[in-house]
N, C-alpha and C positions, 0 to 999 in steps of 0.2 A: 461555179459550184452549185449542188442542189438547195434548196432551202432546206436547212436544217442540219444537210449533212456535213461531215469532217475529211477530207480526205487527206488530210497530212501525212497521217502513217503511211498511206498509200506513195505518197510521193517521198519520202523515207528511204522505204521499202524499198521503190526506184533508183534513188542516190546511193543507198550500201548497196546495190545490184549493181551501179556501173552499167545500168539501159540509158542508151545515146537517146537524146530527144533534140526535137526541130529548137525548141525555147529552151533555155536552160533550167535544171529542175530547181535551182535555187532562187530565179527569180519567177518561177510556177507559185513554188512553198510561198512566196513574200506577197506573194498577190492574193494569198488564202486569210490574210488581214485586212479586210476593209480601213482600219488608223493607220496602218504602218504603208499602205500603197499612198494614201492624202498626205500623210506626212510628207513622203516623195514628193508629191504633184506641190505641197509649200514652198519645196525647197526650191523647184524650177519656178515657181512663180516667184519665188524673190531673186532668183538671179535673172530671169527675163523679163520681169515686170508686168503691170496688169493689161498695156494693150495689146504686147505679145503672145502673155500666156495667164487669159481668165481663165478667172475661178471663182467658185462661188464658197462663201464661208461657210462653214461648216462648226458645229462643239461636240466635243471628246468629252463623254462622260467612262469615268472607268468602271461602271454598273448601274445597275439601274436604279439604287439608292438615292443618287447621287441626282439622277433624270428628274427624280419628284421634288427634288428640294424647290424649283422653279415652279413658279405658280403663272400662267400664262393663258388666257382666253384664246379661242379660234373659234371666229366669224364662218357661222356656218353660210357657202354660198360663196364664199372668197374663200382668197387665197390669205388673207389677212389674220397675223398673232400679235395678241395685245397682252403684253408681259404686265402684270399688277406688281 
């Protein structure tokens, strides 16, 4: 998808039209959430385990309210975040 844009209706639009696609347009639409695709990618990492199928951890804020409560320094020059 573009930065910024929405194309959901788009793919909607697609599904009540009954236009045949290579990938299926509902697992198109589910890939248009970055949380609900990882969630996915959780659920094959607990049934395959971490040598089979790494992952890197990730956190689910549900806006960005919620992002600020965390108070956390980054070492400029590194890759390094030091949570206070």
């Amino acid at each position: 998808m573009t930065l910024g844009e929405d194309f959901r209706s788009l793919i909607m639009g697609l599904q009540y039209g009954g236009v045949p696609s290579t990938n299926s347009l509902y697992s198109i639409y589910n890939f248009c959430s970055k949380p609900w695709v990882f969630s996915q990618l959780i659920k094959i990492f607990q049934r395959l385990g971490a040598d089979k199928f790494p992952l890197v951890d990730q956190s689910f804020f549900p806006n960005h309210k919620q992002m600020l409560k965390h108070n956390y320094v980054i070492h400029p020059g590194t890759d390094c975040i030091r949570y206070i």
